[in-house]
Every structure is written in C-alpha cells, then in structure tokens.
N, C-alpha and C positions, 0 to 999 in steps of 0.2 A: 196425779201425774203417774204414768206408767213408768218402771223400770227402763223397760227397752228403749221406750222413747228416747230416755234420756241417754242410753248406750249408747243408741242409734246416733245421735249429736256428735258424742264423743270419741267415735271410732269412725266418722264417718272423713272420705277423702275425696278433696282436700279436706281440711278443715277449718270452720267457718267459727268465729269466737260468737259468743250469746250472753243475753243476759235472764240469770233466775230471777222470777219475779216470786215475795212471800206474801201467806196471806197477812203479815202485820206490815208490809209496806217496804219491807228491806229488798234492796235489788243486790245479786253479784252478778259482776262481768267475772264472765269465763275466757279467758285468751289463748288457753294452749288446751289442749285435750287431757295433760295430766293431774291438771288443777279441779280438775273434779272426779269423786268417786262413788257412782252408785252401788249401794248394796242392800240385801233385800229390806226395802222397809225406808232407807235413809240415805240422803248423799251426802257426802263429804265436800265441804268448798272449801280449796284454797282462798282464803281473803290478803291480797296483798298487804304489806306495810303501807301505810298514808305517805309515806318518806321516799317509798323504792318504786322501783318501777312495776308496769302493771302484770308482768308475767312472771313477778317474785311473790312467792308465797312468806305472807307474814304469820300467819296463824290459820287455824282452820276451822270451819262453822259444819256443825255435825244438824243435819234441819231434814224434818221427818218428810216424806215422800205426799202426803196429806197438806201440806202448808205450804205446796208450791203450786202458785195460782196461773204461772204461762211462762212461756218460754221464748224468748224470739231472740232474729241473729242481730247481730250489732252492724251497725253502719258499718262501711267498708271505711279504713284510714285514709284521710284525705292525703291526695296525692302530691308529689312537687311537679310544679312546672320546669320548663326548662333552664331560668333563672334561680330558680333553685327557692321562689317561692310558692307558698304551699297558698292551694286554690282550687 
C-alpha cells in the first residue's frame, strides 16, 4: 500500500470511515480521520477500547505499510426512520 493513498483516505472531505485489511487477517475500522497516522514506512491505528465507543481510541497498533493487504470504505450507518426505528 502506498503512503498517499492512505493520506489520500484520511484527509479526504467529507470523510468517509474504512476498514484496514492485514495480511495476518486483523481488520481496523477507521471512523474519524485522526485515528490513523501514516508515516514513512508504517501507520499508526487508533484501536478502540472493546468497552468504549468506536471513535475512542484505546490503544494504538503501529503495522508496517507491507502487511496491508486493501482498503475499503465502511457501510454507511444504518439510518432511523421516522418512528425513530432503525432500518
């Protein structure tokens, strides 16, 4: 995976959340653009707490720029209706 690309994602507006895919099988969701940091060689992910919500960083996953195998965006949040159920 390229550098830019991954800039490209995280600076791009609006912004649209994604998920890193590795090559040992680990996924992160990205939700806010500050929760990940490319730099030359390696990104930084914000990994939520299992506990907190998914735009709180719990700790952070340092994963070399080689062992990320795709990138794609995340469904959009299913919406409420007007009853105020989700559908």
């Amino acid at each position: 995976m390229r550098i830019e690309d991954i800039r490209a994602l995280t600076r791009a507006t609006p912004f649209r959340p994604f998920r890193v895919y590795l090559t040992n099988g680990e996924t992160y969701d990205v939700h806010h653009p500050d929760m990940l940091l490319a730099t030359l060689g390696a990104v930084h992910i914000a990994a939520p707490a299992p506990e907190g919500p998914p735009n709180n960083g719990g700790s952070v996953r340092i994963v070399s720029l080689v062992h990320i195998v795709k990138i794609e965006y995340l469904p959009p949040p299913a919406s409420a209706n007007s009853n105020g159920a989700v559908g």
